[in-house]
C-alpha positions in Angstrom: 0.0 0.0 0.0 1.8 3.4 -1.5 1.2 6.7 0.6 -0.8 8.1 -2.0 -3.5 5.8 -0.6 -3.0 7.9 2.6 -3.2 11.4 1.4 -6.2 13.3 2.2 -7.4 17.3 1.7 -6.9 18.8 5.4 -7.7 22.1 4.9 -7.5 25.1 2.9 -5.2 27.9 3.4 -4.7 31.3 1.9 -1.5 33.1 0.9 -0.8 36.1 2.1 0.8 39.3 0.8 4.4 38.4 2.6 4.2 34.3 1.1 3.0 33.2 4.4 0.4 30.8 5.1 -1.6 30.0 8.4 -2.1 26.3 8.5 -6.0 25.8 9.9 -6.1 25.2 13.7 -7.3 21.5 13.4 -4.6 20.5 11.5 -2.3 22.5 13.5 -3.6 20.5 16.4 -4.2 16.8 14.7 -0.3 16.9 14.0 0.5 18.4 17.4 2.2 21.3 15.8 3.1 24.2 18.3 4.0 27.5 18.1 7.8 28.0 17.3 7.6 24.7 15.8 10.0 24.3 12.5 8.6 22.8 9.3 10.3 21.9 6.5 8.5 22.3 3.2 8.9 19.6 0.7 7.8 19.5 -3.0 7.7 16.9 -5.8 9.4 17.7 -8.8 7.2 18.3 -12.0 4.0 18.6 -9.5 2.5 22.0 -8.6 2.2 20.5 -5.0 3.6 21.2 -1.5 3.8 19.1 1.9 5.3 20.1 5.2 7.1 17.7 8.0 8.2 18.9 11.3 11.8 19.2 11.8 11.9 16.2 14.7 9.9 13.9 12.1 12.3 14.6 9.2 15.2 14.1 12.1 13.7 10.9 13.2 13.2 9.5 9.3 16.8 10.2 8.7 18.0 8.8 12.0 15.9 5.5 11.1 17.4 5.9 7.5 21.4 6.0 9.2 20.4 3.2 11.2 19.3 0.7 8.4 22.3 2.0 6.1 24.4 0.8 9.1 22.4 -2.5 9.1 22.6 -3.0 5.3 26.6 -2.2 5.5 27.4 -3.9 8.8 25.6 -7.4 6.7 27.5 -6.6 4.0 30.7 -6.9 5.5 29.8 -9.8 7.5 28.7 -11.7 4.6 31.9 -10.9 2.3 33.7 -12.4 5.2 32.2 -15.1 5.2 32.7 -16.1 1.7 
């Protein structure tokens, strides 16, 4: 099952005059997202399309990402040494 099959409309938002946008209260507070919070704004190439992930997700994805790397290598090795 793809993401795509997970993606929903949450809300609208409007930009303003400066580029900002206010992201609507109940998404704000389904996602637990706080004042102060970082975001970091990610887009798909060739798509007119935008999504945002907190800084501690997009931390804990690439801490999960180092980990398997280190997995994947770590088996690597051991298997090369063992042939």
């Amino acid at each position: 099952m793809g993401c795509h099959s997970q993606l929903r409309i949450a809300g609208t938002v409007t930009v303003g005059p400066k580029g900002q946008v206010v992201i609507p209260s109940e998404v704000r507070e389904q996602m637990g997202i706080a004042p102060g919070d970082k975001l970091i704004a990610l887009s798909v190439e060739g798509k007119k399309s935008i999504s945002f992930i907190t800084e501690s997700d997009a931390q804990s994805l690439v801490d999960e990402m180092g980990a398997r790397f280190t997995y994947y290598k770590q088996s690597l090795t051991k298997e090369k040494r063992n042939t």
